[in-house]
C-alpha positions in Angstrom: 0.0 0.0 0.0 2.6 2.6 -0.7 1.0 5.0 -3.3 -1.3 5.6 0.3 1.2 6.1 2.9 3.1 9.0 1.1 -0.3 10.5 0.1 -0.4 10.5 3.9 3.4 11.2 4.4 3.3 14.9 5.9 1.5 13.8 8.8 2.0 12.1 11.5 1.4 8.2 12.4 2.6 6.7 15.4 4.2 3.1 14.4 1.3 0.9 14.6 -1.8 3.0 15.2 -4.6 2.3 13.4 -6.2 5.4 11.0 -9.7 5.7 11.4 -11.3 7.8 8.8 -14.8 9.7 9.0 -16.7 10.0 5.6 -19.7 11.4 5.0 -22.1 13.6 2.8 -21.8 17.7 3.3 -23.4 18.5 6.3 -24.6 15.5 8.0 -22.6 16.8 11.3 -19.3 14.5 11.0 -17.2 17.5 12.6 -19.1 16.9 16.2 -18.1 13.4 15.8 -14.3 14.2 14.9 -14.8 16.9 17.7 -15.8 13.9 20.1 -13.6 11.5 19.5 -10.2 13.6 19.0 -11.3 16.0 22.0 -9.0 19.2 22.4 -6.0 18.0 20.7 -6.8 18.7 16.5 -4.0 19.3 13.9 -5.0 20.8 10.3 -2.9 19.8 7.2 -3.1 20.9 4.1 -3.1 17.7 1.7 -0.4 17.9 -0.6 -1.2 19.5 -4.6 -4.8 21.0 -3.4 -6.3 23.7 -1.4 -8.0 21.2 0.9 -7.1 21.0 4.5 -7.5 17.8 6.6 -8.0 17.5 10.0 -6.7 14.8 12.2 -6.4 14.2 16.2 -5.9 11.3 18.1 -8.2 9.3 20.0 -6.5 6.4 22.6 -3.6 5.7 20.7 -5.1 5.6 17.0 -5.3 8.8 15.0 -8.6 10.3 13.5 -8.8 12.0 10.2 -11.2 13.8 9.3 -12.1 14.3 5.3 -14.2 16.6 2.8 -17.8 16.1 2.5 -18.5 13.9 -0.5 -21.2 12.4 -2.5 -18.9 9.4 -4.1 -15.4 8.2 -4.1 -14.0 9.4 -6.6 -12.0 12.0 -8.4 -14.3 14.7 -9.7 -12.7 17.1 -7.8 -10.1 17.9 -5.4 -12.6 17.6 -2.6 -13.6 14.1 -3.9 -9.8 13.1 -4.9 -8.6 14.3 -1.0 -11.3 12.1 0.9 -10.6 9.4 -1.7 -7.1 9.1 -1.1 -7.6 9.1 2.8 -10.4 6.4 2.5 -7.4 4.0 0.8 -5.5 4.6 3.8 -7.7 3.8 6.2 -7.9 0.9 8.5 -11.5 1.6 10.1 -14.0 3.6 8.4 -17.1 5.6 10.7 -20.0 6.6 7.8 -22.0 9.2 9.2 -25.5 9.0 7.3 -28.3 12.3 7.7 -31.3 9.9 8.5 -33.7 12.2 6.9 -31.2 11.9 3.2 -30.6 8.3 3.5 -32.1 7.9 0.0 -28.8 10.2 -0.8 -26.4 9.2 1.9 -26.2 5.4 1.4 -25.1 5.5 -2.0 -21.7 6.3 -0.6 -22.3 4.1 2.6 -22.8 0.7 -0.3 -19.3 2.6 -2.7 -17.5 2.4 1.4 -18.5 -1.1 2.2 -17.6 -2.3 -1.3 -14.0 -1.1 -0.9 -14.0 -3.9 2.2 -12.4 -1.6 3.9 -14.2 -2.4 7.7 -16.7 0.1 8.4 -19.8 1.2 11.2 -22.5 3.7 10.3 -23.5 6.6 12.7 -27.0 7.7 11.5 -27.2 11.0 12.5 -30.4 13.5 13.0 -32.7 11.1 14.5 -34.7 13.9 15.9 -35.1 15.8 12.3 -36.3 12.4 11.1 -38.8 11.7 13.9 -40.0 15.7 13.1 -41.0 14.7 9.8 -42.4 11.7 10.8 -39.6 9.5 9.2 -38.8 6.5 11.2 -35.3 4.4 10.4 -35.6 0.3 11.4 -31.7 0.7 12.7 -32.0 -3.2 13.4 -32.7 -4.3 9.7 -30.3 -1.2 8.1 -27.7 -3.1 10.0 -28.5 -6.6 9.4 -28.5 -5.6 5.1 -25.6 -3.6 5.4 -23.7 -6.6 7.4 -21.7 -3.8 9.4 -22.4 -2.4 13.1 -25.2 1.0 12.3 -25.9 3.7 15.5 -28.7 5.8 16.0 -27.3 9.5 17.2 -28.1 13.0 17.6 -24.5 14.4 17.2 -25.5 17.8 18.5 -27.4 16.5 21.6 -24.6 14.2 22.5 -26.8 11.3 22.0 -25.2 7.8 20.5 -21.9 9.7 20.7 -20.4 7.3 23.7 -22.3 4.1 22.0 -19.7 4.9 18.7 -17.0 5.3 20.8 -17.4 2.1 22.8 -17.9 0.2 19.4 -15.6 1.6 17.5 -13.8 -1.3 16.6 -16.8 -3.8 15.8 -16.4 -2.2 12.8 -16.4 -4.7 10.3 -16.4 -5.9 6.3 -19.9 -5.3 5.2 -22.4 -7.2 2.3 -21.0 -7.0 -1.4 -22.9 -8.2 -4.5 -21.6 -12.0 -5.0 -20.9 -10.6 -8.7 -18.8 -7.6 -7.9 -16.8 -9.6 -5.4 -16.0 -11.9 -8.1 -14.8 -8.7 -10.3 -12.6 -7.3 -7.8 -10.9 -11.0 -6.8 -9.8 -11.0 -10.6 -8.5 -7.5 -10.6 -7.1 -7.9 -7.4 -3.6 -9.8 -9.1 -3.2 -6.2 -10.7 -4.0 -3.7 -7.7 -2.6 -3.7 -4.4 -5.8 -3.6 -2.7 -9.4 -4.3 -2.7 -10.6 -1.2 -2.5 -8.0 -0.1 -5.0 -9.6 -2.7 -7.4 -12.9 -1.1 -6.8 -11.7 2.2 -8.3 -9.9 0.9 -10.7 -13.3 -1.0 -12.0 -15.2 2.4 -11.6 -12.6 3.4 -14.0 -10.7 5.7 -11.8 -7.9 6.9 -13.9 -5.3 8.2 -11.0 -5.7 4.6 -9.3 -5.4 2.9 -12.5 -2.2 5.2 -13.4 -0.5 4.4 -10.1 -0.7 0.1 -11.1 0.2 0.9 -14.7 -3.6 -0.4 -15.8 -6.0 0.9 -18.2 -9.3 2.3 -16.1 -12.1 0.5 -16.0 -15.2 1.5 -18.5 -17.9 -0.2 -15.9 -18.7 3.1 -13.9 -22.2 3.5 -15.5 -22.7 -0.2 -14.9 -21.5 -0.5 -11.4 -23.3 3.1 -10.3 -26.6 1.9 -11.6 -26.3 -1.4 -9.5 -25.3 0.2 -6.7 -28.1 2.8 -6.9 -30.9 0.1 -7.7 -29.7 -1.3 -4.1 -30.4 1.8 -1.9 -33.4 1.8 -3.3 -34.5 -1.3 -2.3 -32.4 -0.9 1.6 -34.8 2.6 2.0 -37.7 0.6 0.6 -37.7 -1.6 3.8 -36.0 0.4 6.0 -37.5 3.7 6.3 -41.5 3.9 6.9 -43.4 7.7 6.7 -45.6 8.2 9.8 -47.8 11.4 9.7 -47.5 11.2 13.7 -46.2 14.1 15.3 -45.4 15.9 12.1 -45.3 19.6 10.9 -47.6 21.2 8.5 -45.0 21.9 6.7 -43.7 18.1 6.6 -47.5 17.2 5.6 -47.3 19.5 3.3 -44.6 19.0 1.5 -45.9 15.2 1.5 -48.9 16.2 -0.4 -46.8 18.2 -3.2 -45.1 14.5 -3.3 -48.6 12.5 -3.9 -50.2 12.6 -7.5 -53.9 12.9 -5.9 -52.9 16.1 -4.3 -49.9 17.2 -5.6 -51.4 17.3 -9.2 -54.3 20.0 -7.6 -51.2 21.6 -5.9 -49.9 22.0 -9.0 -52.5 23.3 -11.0 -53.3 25.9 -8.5 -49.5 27.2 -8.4 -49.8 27.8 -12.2 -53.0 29.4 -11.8 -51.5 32.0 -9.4 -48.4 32.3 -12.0 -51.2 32.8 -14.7 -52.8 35.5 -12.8 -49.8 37.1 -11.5 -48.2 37.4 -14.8 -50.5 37.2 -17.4 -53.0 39.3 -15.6 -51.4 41.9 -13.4 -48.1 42.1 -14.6 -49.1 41.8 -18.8 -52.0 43.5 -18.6 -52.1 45.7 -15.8 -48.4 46.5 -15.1 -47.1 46.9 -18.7 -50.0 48.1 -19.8 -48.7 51.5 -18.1 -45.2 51.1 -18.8 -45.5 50.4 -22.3 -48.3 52.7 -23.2 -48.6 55.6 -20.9 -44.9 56.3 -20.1 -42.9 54.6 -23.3 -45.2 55.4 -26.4 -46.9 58.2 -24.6 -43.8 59.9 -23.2 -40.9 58.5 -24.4 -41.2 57.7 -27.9 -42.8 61.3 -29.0 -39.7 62.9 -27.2 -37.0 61.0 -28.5 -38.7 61.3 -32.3 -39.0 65.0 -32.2 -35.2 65.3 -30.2 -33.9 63.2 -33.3 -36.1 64.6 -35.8 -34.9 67.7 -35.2 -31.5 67.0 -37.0 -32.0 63.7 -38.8 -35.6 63.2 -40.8 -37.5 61.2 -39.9 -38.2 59.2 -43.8 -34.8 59.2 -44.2 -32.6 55.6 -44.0 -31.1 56.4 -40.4 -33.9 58.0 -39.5 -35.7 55.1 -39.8 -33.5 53.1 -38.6 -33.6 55.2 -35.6 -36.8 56.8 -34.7 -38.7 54.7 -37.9 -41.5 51.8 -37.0 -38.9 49.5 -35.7 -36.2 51.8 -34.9 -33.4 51.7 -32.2 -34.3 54.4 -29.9 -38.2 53.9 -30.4 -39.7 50.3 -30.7 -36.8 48.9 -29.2 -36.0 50.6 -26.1 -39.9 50.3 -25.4 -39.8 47.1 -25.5 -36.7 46.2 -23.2 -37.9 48.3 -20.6 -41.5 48.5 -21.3 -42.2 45.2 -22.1 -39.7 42.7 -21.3 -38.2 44.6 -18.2 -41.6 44.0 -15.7 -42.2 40.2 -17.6 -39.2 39.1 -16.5 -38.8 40.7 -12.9 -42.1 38.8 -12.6 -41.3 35.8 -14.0 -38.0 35.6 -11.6 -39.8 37.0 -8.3 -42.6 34.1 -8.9 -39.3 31.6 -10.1 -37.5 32.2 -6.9 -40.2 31.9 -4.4 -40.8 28.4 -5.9 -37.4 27.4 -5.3 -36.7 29.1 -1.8 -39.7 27.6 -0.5 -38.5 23.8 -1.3 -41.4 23.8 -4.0 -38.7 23.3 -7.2 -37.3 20.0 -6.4 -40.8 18.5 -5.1 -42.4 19.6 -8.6 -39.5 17.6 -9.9 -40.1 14.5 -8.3 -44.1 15.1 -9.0 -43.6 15.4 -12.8 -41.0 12.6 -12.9 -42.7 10.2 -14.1 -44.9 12.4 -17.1 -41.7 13.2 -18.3 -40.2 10.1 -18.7 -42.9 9.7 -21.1 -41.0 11.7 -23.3 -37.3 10.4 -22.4 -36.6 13.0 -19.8 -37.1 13.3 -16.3 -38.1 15.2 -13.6 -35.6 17.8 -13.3 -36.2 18.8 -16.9 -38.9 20.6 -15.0 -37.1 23.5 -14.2 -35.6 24.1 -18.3 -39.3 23.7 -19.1 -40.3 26.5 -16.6 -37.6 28.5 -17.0 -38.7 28.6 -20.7 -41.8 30.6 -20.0 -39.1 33.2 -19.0 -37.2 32.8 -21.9 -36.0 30.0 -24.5 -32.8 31.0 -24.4 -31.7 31.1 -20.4 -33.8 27.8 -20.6 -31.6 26.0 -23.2 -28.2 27.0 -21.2 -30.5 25.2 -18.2 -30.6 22.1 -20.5 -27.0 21.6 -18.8 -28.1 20.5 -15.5 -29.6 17.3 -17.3 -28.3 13.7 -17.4 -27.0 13.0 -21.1 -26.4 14.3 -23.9 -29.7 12.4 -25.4 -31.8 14.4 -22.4 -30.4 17.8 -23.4 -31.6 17.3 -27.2 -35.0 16.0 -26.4 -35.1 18.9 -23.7 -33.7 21.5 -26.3 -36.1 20.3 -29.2 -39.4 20.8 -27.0 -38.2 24.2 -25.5 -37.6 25.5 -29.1 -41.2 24.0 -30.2 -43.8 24.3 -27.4 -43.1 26.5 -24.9 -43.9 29.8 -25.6 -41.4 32.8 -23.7 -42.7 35.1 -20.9 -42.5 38.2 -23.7 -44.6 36.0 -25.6 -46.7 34.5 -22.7 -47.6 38.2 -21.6 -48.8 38.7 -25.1 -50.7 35.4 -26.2 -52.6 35.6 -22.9 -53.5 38.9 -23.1 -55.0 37.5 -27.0 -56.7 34.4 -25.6 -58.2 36.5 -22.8 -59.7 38.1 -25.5 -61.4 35.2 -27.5 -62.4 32.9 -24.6 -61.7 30.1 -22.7 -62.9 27.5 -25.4 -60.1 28.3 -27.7 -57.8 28.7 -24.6 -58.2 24.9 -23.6 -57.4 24.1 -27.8 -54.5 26.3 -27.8 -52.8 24.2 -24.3 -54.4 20.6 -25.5 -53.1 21.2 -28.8 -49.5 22.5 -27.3 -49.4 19.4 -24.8 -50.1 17.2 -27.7 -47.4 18.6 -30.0 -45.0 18.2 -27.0 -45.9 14.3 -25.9 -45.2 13.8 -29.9 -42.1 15.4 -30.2 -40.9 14.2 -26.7 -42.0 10.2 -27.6 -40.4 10.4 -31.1 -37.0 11.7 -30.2 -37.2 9.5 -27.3 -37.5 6.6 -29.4 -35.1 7.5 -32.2 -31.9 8.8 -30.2 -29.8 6.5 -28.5 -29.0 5.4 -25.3 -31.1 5.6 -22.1 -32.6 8.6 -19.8 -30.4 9.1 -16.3 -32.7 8.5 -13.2 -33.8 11.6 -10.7 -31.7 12.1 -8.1 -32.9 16.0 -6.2 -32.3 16.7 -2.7 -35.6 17.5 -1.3 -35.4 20.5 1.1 -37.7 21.3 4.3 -40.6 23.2 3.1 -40.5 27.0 4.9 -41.5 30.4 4.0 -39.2 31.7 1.9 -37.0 34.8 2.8 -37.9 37.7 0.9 -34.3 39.1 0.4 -33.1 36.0 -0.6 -35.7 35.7 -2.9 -35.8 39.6 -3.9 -31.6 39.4 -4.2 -31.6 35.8 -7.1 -34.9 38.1 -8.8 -32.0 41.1 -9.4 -29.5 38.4 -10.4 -31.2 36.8 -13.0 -33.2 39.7 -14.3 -30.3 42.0 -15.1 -28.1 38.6 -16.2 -31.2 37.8 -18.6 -31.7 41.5 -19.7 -27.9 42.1 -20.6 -27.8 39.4 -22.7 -31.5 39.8 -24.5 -31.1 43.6 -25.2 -28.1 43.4 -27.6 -29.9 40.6 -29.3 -32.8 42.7 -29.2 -31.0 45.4 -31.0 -29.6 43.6 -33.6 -33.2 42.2 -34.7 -34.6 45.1 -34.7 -32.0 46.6 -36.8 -31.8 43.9 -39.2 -35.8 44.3 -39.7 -35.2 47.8 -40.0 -32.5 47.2 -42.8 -35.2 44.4 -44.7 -38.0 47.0 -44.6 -35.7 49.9 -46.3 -34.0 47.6 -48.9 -37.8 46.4 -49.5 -37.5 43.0 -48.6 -39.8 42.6 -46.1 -42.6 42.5 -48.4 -40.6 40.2 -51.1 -40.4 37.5 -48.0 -43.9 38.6 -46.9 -44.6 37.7 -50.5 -43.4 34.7 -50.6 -44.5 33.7 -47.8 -48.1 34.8 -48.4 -49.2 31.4 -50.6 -48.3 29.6 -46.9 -50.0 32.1 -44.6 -53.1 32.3 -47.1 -53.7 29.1 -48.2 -52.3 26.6 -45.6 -53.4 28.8 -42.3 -56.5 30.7 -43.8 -54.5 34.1 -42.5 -54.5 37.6 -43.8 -51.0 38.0 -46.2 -49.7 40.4 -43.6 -49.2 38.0 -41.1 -46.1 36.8 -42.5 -44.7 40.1 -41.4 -45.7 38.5 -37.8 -43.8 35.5 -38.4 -40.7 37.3 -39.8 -40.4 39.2 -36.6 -41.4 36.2 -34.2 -37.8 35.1 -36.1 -36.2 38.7 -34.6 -37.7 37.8 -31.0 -40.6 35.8 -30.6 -42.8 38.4 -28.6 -42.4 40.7 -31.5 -44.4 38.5 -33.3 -47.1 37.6 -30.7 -47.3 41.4 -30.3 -47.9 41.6 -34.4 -50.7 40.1 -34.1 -52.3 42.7 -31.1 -52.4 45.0 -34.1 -54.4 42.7 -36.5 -58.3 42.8 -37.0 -58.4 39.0 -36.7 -61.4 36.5 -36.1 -61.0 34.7 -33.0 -60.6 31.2 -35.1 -57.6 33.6 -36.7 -56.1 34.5 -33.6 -56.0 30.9 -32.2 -54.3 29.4 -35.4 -52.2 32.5 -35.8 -51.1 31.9 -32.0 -50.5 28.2 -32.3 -47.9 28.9 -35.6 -46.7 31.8 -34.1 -45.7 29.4 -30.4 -44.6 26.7 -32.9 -42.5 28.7 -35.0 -39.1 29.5 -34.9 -37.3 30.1 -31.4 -35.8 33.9 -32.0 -32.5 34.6 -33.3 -30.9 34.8 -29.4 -31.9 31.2 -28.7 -31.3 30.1 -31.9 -27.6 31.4 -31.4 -27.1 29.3 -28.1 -29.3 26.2 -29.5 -26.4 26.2 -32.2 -23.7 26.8 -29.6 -24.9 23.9 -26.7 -26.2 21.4 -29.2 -24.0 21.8 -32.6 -24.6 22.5 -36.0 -26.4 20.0 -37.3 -28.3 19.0 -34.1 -29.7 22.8 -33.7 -30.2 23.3 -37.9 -32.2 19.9 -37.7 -34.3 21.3 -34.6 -34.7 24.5 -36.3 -36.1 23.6 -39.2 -38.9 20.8 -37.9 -40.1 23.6 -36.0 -40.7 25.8 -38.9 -42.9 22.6 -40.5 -44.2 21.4 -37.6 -45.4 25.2 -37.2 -47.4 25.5 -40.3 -48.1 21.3 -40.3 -50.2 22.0 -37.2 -51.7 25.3 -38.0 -52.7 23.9 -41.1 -54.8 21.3 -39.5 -56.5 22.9 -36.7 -57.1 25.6 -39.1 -58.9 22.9 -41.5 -60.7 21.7 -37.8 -61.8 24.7 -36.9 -62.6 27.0 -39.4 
């Protein structure tokens, strides 16, 4: 065991003292254990080649050591590369679990035992667990895990003497008959057994050390390992409603289809009214109108138009229909400026309350319908703030087969907050009726989409995995402070975009090109969607930004059988030119052309056909 003793060289071990090593998740309370066990007496090292610092101590005549909260052995990070290194020294391990995660915690717990390394589980925050009415069958846990498990409550001092006196019953625990054969064969080329481990798991700084190529059976051994916490929490952990908070109960509920679903639908009913009403309606309806086109815009044209005329090429690309200073200022901080602080304020509640990651488990399994799962949730409702913050969210999916499907539906059926404000203002006008076709003919678009890319791409969807927070009231400034983040992150890098469609509009309208693509795109807006020519113009700009277009339409003398198919080829249509920038960017060239131009048919596909339905 060399390559582990000079990864431990700069500190000191007596001549045959035994290392105990604490792992653990962040924050499950392992430093009141190290603080227990070492007492007074604690020495901090910084590991060689990182910036993290290890403490140790000694407890009898055996030294303690103390490492970096962690999810997983292995070497992600230096964090992860630190407490792995540690964990091959060690001759006794002391897991301490957070009895309300173990869902979370015991994946490492199972990746400790199967190193053989001997180990005993501390599960911590009994109390927290009996709060929310979770209780832990300690007896079975130990009996599956084969190795010696404590109930404690760190902080209260409880269990704390219990470790100590059993200390060393730690012992080897239960590994899968198959994996053990696995390890005995790599064992001839690695020092150790839990050396071997890594090495299968395709650690390449273990594999370097034996001169042996890593592993490729990560995935494989992960999903195993994974498939058996699942089945130890199954049995061991049982929800009371005894003695629980509201808040527990409540969070419950958000959990359970037969009350979450209601739960749900009554959250987006608020976010309907709050943005589509008050802020859309209400809120923009003064910004825009009474200060930017009442006040603004006629001082800025008659300050411009008193040295640059107003028919003239940079006047119009100025102060002209869609010009710089007029239309587009308006819109940034008319229009888009109180959407989005909306959007964000209403976003950030969700997530500081604990709400987020419960919706994610909630929706879980609809999405898997579609090959994604539940965390694509928060992409999906990011992109009713905007397409293109939501496709740079696609990141915190999975695989690379989850970020196309996610990226394909965000370009095709979600409509942006600009445009949300907009198309609810419009179906507010024509009735519920055509409101309920406009979302059942969205949602099925979307399961289509979703189940055909799901069934064509390769590979397999990556499970949910989302910590599930306390539900509380959430704190106003900290709500109030990630609202000013991602507004002003959001609005410098929209209004630049913004610009630059406006100006190349601008630049189509004075070469006369607008019409010649309104032109040709007349036969298509005539014949296949039964629309007025000019609302090609409407789908030109929806190309510039889609609210643009939606707001097009506001302008229009349209039947309300117009408006609906005109707002369903207008939400299918083209993402606009910012998110179109980033689809390329995050998903390739071909991948985003591909996506870009099946939404321009299935736009005018499915307005064509509810057009032939309902007109």
């Amino acid at each position: 065991m060399h390559c582990c003793h000079n990864s431990l060289s700069h500190i000191e071990i007596p001549e045959g003292a035994k290392k105990i090593v604490l792992v653990g998740n962040p924050n499950v309370g392992k430093s009141v254990f190290f603080n227990a066990l070492t007492g007074m007496y604690v020495d901090v090292s910084n590991f060689p080649g990182t910036t993290v610092d290890i403490s140790y101590g000694r407890f009898g005549k055996d030294v303690v050591l103390d490492t970096p909260g962690v999810y997983g052995i292995s070497s992600f990070n230096d964090e992860e590369k630190v407490a792995r290194d540690v964990i091959l020294a060690a001759d006794l391990i002391l897991n301490v679990v957070d009895a309300v995660h173990l869902e979370r915690d015991l994946f490492l717990t199972l990746q400790v035992i199967d190193t053989g390394i001997p180990v005993i589980v501390a599960v911590n925050m009994m109390d927290e667990a009996a709060k929310q009415g979770i209780h832990v069958d300690i007896d079975l846990l130990e009996h599956l895990l084969g190795v010696p498990v404590i109930p404690t409550v760190a902080v209260k001092g409880k269990g704390l003497e219990e470790v100590k006196n059993r200390l060393y019953e730690a012992r080897t625990g239960n590994i899968p008959p198959a994996l053990k054969r696995d390890l005995q064969e790599m064992l001839n080329r690695a020092g150790t057994w839990a050396e071997a481990l890594l090495i299968l798991e395709g650690d390449p700084h273990v594999a370097e050390r034996h001169g042996v190529a890593p592993g490729t059976r990560r995935e494989e051994i992960y999903h195993e390992r994974r498939h058996r916490v699942n089945d130890i929490v199954r049995h061991v952990v049982k929800e009371t409603n005894e003695g629980t908070r509201f808040s527990t109960k409540l969070g419950r509920w958000m959990l359970q289809p037969l009350t979450g679903i209601p739960i749900f639908v009554l959250v987006l009913a608020i976010m309907y009214y709050v943005i589509g009403v008050i802020v859309a309606q209400d809120i923009v309806g003064f910004t825009e109108e009474t200060v930017m086109q009442g006040m603004y815009e006629p001082a800025v044209r008659a300050f411009v138009g008193r040295f640059i005329s107003e028919d003239s090429v940079l006047g119009t690309i100025l102060i002209g229909e869609f010009g710089l200073l007029t239309l587009t200022i308006t819109y940034i901080v008319g229009l888009m400026l109180p959407l989005v602080l909306g959007f964000y304020f209403l976003m950030s509640l969700m997530e500081d309350s604990g709400y987020l990651p419960r919706l994610a488990a909630l929706v879980d399994r609809a999405m898997n319908v579609i090959g994604l799962n539940g965390r694509a949730i928060i992409p999906v409702i990011l992109g009713f703030g905007c397409i293109t913050m939501a496709t740079i969210t696609t990141r915190i999916l999975g695989s690379a087969r989850e970020r196309t499907i996610a990226t394909a539906v965000l370009g095709l059926a979600i409509p942006c907050s600009a445009q949300l404000g907009v198309i609810v203002g419009l179906l507010a006008g024509i009735g519920v009726e055509y409101t309920v076709i406009y979302i059942l003919t969205l949602l099925i678009v979307l399961g289509i989409v979703g189940r055909v890319l799901s069934r064509v791409l390769p590979g397999e969807s990556s499970e949910l995995l989302i910590d599930l927070p306390p539900i509380r009231l959430p704190r106003l400034e900290n709500v109030l402070k990630k609202t000013a983040t991602k507004s002003y992150a959001f609005l410098k890098e929209a209004s630049p975009l913004f610009m630059l469609g406006a100006f190349l509009i601008t630049l189509l309208q004075v070469a006369g090109l607008l019409e010649v693509i309104q032109n040709a795109l007349a036969p298509v807006t005539e014949g296949v969607l039964r629309l007025p020519r000019e609302t090609a113009t409407v789908f030109i700009m929806g190309m510039i930004r889609r609210d643009f277009g939606a707001a097009g339409l506001s302008d229009m003398t349209l039947s309300p059988e117009q408006t609906l198919v005109a707002l369903l080829t207008i939400t299918l249509f083209v993402p606009c030119i910012a998110s179109m920038i980033v689809m390329l960017k995050e998903r390739g060239r071909k991948e985003g052309l591909l996506i870009w131009i099946g939404s321009w048919v299935a736009a005018f596909v499915v307005g064509g056909i509810v057009a032939r339905i309902i007109m």
